[in-house]
Kinemage of the C-alpha trace (Angstrom):
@kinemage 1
@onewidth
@group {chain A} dominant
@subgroup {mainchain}
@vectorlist {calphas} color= white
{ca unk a 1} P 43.858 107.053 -8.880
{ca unk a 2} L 44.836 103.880 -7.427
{ca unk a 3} L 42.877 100.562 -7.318
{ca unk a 4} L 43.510 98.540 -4.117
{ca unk a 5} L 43.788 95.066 -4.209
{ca unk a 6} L 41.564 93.665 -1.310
{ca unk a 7} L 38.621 96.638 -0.548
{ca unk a 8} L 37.008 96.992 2.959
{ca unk a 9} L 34.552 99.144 4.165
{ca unk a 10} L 33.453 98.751 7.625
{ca unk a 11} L 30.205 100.167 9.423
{ca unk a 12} L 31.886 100.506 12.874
{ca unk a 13} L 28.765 102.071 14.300
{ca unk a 14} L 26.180 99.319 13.404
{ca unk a 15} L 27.680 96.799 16.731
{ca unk a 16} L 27.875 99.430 18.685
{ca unk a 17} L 23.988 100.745 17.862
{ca unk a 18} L 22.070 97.357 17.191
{ca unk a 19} L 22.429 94.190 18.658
{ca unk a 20} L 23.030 91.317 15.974
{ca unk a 21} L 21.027 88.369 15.146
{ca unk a 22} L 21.435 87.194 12.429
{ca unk a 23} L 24.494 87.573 9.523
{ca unk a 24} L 24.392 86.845 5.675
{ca unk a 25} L 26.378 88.121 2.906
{ca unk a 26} L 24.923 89.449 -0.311
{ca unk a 27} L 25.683 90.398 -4.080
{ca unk a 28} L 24.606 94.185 -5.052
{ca unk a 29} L 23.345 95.245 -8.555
{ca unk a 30} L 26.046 98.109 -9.491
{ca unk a 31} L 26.656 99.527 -13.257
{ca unk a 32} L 30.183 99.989 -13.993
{ca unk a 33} L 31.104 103.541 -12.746
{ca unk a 34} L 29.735 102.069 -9.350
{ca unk a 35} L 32.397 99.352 -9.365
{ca unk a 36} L 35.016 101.134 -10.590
{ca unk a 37} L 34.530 103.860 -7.850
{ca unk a 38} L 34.238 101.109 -5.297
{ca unk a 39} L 37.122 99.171 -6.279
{ca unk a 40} L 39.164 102.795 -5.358
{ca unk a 41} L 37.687 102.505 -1.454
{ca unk a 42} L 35.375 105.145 -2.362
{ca unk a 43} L 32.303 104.329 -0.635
{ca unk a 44} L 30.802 104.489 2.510
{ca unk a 45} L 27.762 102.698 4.458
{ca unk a 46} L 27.479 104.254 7.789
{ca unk a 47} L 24.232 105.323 7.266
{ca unk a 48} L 23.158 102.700 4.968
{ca unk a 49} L 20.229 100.326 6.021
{ca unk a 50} L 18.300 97.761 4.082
{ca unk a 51} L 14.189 97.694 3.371
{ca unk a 52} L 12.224 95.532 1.150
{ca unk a 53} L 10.318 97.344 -1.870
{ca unk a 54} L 8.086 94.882 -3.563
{ca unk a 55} L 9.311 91.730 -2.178
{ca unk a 56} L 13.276 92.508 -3.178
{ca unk a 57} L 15.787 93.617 -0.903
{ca unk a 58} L 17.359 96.689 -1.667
{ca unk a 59} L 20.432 99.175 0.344
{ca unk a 60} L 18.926 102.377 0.683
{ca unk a 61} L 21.609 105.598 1.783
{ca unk a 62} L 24.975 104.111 1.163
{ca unk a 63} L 26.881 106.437 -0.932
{ca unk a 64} L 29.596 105.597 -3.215
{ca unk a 65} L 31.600 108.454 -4.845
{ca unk a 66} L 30.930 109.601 -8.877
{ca unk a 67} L 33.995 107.832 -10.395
{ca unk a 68} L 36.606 110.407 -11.813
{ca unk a 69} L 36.842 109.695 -15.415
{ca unk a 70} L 33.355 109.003 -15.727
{ca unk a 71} L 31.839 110.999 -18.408
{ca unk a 72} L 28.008 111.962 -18.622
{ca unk a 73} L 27.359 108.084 -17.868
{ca unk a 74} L 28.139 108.464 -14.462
{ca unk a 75} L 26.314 107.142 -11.532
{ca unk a 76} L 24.104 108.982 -8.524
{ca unk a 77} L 25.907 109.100 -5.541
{ca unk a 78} L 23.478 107.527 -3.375
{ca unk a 79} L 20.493 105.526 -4.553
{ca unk a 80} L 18.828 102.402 -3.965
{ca unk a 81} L 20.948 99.587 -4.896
{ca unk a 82} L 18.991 95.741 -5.488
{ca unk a 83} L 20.841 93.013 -3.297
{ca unk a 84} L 20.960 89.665 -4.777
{ca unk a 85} L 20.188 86.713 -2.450
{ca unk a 86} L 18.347 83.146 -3.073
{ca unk a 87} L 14.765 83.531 -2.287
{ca unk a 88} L 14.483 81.285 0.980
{ca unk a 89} L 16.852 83.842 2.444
{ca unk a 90} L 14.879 86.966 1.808
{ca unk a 91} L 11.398 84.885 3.101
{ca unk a 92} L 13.359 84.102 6.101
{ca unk a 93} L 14.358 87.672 6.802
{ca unk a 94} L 11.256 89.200 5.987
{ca unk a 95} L 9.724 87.188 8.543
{ca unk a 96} L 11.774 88.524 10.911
{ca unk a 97} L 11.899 91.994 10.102
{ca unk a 98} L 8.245 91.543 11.014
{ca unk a 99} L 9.115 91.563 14.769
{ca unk a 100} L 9.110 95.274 16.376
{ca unk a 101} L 12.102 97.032 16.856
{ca unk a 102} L 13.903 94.472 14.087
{ca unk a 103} L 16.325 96.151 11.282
{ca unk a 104} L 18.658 95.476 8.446
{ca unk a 105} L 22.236 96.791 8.528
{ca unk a 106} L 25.594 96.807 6.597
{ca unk a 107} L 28.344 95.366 8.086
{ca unk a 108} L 31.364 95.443 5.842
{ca unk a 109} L 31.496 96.355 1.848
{ca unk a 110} L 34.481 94.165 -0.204
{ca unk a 111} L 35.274 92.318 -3.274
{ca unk a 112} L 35.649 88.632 -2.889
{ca unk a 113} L 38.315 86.614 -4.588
{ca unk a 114} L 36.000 86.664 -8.263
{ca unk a 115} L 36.523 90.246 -8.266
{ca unk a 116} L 32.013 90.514 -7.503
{ca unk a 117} L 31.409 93.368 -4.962
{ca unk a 118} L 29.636 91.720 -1.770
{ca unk a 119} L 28.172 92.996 1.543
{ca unk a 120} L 27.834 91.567 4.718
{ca unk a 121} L 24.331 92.035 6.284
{ca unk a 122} L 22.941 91.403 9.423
{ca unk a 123} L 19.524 91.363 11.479
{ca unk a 124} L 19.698 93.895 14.057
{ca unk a 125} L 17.822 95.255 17.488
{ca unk a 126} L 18.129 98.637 18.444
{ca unk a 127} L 20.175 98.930 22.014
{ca unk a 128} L 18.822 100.717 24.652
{ca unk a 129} L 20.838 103.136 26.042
{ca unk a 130} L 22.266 100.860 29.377
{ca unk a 131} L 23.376 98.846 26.909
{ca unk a 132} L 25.411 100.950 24.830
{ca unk a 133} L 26.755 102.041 28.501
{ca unk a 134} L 27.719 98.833 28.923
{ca unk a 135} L 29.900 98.101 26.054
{ca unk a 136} L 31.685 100.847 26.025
{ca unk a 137} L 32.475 99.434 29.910
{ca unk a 138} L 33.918 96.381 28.910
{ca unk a 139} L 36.030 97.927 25.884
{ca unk a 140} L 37.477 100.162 28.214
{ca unk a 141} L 38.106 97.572 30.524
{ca unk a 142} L 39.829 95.474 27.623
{ca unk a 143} L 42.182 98.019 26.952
{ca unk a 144} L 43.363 98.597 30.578
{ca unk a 145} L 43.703 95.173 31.340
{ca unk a 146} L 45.786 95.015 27.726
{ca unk a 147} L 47.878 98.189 29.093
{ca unk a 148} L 48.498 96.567 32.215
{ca unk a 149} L 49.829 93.239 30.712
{ca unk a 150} L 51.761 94.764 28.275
{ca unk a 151} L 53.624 96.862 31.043
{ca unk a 152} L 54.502 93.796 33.463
């Protein structure tokens, strides 16, 4: 079992499926099999989103693994997990989750420099389908134009 010194976790698929507004970073609420187990890259949040359950922010679907030598006081895989963030944050994102087609995502999972497990949220719109079509465009583009320089 090795513990790595600097963990991240990326959600790859949230800028390629939303369009982002708006990015914070939050603390999380996790017992200590859940921070063990994290601090061993064994998590995942690409199909994690965030909703608000009586006025508190909370992940909902991100799954980090049972730690190994946990013992009957070992954690649920996925549950919902409280976010911590000042309270004129969460008014001013609850305001605009208000507006239709608006969502909460992960970004990236890591421990900062304290050692406290933090994720980076953002605001996000759904893409419509030309739009996807259109990034993956220009990242194709990028990498032949990157081939091509790195032949001549």
């Amino acid at each position: 079992m090795k513990i790595e010194k600097t963990i991240n976790i990326f959600n790859k698929r949230a800028r390629f499926e939303y369009e982002l507004l708006d990015e914070i970073e939050a603390g999380m609420v996790l017992t200590g099999t859940e921070i063990k187990s994290l601090r061993s890259s064994k998590a995942s949040i690409t199909d994690a989103f965030c909703q608000f359950i009586d006025g508190e922010l909370y992940i909902i679907n991100m799954m980090i693994d049972e730690y190994k030598l946990g013992t009957f006081y070992n954690h649920k895989t996925k549950r919902e997990r409280k976010l911590l963030l000042h309270k004129r944050e969460l008014q001013k994102f609850e305001k605009k989750l208000k507006d239709v087609g608006n969502t909460i995502v992960p970004l990236k999972l890591y421990i900062n420099d304290k050692g406290k497990a933090k994720i980076l949220i953002a605001l996000g719109r759904g893409k419509k389908l030309f739009d996807k079509r259109d990034s993956i465009k220009e990242r194709e583009n990028k990498r032949n134009l990157e081939r091509i320089l790195k032949k001549s």
